[in-house]
N, C-alpha and C positions, 0 to 999 in steps of 0.2 A: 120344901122348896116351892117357891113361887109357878105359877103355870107361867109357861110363855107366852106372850101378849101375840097374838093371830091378826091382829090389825096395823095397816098402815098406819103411821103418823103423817098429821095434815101436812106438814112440809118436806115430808119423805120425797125426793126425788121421783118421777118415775121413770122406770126400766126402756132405755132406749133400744129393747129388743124382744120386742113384743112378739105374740107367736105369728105365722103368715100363715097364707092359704096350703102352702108346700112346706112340708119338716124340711126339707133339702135346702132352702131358700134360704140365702142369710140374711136378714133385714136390716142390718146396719150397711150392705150394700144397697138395695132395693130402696135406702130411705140418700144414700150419697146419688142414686142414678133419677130420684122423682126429687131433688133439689136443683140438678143439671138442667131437667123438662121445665125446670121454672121460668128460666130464660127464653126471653123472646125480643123479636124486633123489636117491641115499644116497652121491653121489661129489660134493659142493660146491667142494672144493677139490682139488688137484693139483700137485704137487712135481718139479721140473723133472726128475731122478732118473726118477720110474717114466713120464714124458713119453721119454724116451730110452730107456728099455728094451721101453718099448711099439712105437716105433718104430724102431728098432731102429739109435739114430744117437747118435753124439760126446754126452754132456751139455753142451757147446759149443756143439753144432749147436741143440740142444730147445733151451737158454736164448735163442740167436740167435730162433727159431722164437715163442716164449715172447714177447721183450721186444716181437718185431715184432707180435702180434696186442695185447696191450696199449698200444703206440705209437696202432696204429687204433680201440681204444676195446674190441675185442673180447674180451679179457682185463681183469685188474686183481690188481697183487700182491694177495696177502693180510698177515696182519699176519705171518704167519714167513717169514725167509729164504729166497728160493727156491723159494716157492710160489707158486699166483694160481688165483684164481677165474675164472668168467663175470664180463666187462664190460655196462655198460648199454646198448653198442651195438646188441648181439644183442637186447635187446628191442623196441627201434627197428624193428628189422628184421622180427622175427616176426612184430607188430603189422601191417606193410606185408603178409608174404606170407598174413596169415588173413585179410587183408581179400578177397584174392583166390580165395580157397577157395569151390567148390562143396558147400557142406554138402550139401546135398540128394542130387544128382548123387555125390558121393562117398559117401557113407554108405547111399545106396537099394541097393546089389549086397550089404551084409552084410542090411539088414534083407527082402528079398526069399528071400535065404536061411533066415534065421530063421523068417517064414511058412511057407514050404516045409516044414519039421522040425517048426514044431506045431502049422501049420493056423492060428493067431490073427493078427489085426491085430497088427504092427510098428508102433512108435514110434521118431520123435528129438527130443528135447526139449531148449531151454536152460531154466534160471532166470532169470527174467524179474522181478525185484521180491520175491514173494510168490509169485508164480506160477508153473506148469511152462508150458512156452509150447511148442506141438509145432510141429516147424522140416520132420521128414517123416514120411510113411506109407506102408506099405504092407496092402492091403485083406489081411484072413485067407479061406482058401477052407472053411474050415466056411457049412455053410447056416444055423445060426445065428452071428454074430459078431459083436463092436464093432462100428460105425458109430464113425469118425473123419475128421477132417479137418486139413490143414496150419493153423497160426496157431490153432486151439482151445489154450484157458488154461481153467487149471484149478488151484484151489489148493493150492498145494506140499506142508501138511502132511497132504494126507490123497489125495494123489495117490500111486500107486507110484514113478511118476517125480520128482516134486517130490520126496519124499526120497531116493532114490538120489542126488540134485542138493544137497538140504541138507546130507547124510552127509559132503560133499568142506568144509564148515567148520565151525570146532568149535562146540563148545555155544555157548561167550560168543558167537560171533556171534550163533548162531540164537537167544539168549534175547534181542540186541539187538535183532535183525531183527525179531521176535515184541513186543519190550515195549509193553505194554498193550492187544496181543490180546485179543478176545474171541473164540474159534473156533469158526463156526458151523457146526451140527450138521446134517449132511446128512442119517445115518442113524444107528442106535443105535451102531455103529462107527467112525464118526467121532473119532480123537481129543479131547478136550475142554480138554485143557491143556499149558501149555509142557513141565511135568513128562513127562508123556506120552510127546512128541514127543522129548524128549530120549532115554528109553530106546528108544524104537523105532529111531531115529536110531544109535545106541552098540550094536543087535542087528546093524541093519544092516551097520554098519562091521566088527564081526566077523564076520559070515558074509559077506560081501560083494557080498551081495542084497536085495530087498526085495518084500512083499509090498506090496499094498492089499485087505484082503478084506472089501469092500462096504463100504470108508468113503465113498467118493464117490457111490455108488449102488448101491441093493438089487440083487444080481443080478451082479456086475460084480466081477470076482478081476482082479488084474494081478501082473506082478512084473516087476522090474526092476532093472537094474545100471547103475553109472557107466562113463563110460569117462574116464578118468582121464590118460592119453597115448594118443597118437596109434599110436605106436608099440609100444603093449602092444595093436593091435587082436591078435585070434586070427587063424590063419590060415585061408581059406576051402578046402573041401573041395567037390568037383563034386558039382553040386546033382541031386539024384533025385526023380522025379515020387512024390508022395505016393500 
């Protein structure tokens, strides 16, 4: 009898389950959850092609990998051949795990550090209607500073926050959201019109900050920025006594 041949053949397949760092680990999951990470804002779709090159497996394998996350709702072809998008499953899903998120508790170790660096009252604010709604704080150690508090609403377009917040939709919403506004005047810097609003709005999104200087109150400078993903936070650096 012939010995068995020990060698691949050149167009042998290869094994879509390759060993990982962990026995416990199944990689045919591990390779459906680093196809998921492929997806990004300026990445919508995905071609089964750079799916297998990224992973570094058969085009066979990706499409197997591909059909089966689309089977469970988590994928969805696209309209070319051998391509697919995010499915509507994963929003399902999102939906469930931000219900469970600690805003507060998660976001107070960035803004504790930000205090720290310039001394002022920390903010975290949703948009709330009209309003910037603050979700947390933390106090500034200047002996002069804000006075804030959690759940303080304050109105968007002449909040620093509220626009950093407005900035994230375009004009048509915010002229929606505004129609038949009458904007009232806090201080002589108070915005007074949708126009207004709009280019401060269209400054903001290109510098990718915001001021408020003393439109809410005489005396009172803020500025502020979106956070826009989670995942674009900055990375934190060990904090130093002022």
């Amino acid at each position: 009898m012939s010995p068995r041949p020990t060698g691949a053949a050149a167009d042998e397949e290869p094994s879509d389950e390759p060993a990982t760092p962990n026995r416990h680990l199944v990689a045919s999951v591990l390779h459906g959850l680093t196809i998921l990470d492929m997806f990004n804002r300026s990445r919508r779709s995905i071609a089964i092609g750079e799916m297998a090159k990224q992973l570094g497996l058969h085009k066979s394998s990706a499409s197997r990998l591909a059909a089966t996350l689309a089977a469970a709702g988590y994928l969805e072809p696209d309209a070319q051949a051998g391509v697919y998008r995010l499915g509507g499953r994963l929003a399902a899903v999102g939906r469930l795990a931000a219900e469970d998120v600690d805003v507060e508790r998660t976001v107070t170790p960035f803004l504790e550090e930000l205090t720290w660096i310039t001394g002022e009252t920390g903010h975290l604010a949703i948009l709330d209607g009209k309003d910037s709604r603050t979700l947390a704080v933390t106090d500034g150690w200047h002996t002069v500073r804000m006075h804030s508090w959690v759940g303080k609403v304050s109105p968007a377009y002449c909040s620093s926050m509220g626009k950093a917040l407005l900035a994230g939709r375009s004009d048509d919403e915010v002229r929606e959201l505004y129609r038949g506004e009458q904007f009232e005047t806090f201080t002589q810097h108070t915005v007074g019109s949708i126009q207004s609003l709009i280019r401060d709005l269209d400054v903001l999104r290109a510098r990718g900050y915001g001021f408020d200087d003393e439109e809410l109150e005489v005396g009172l400078r803020c500025v502020s920025a979106p956070i826009v993903d989670g995942d674009e936070m900055p990375q934190r650096h060990p904090r130093q006594d002022p």
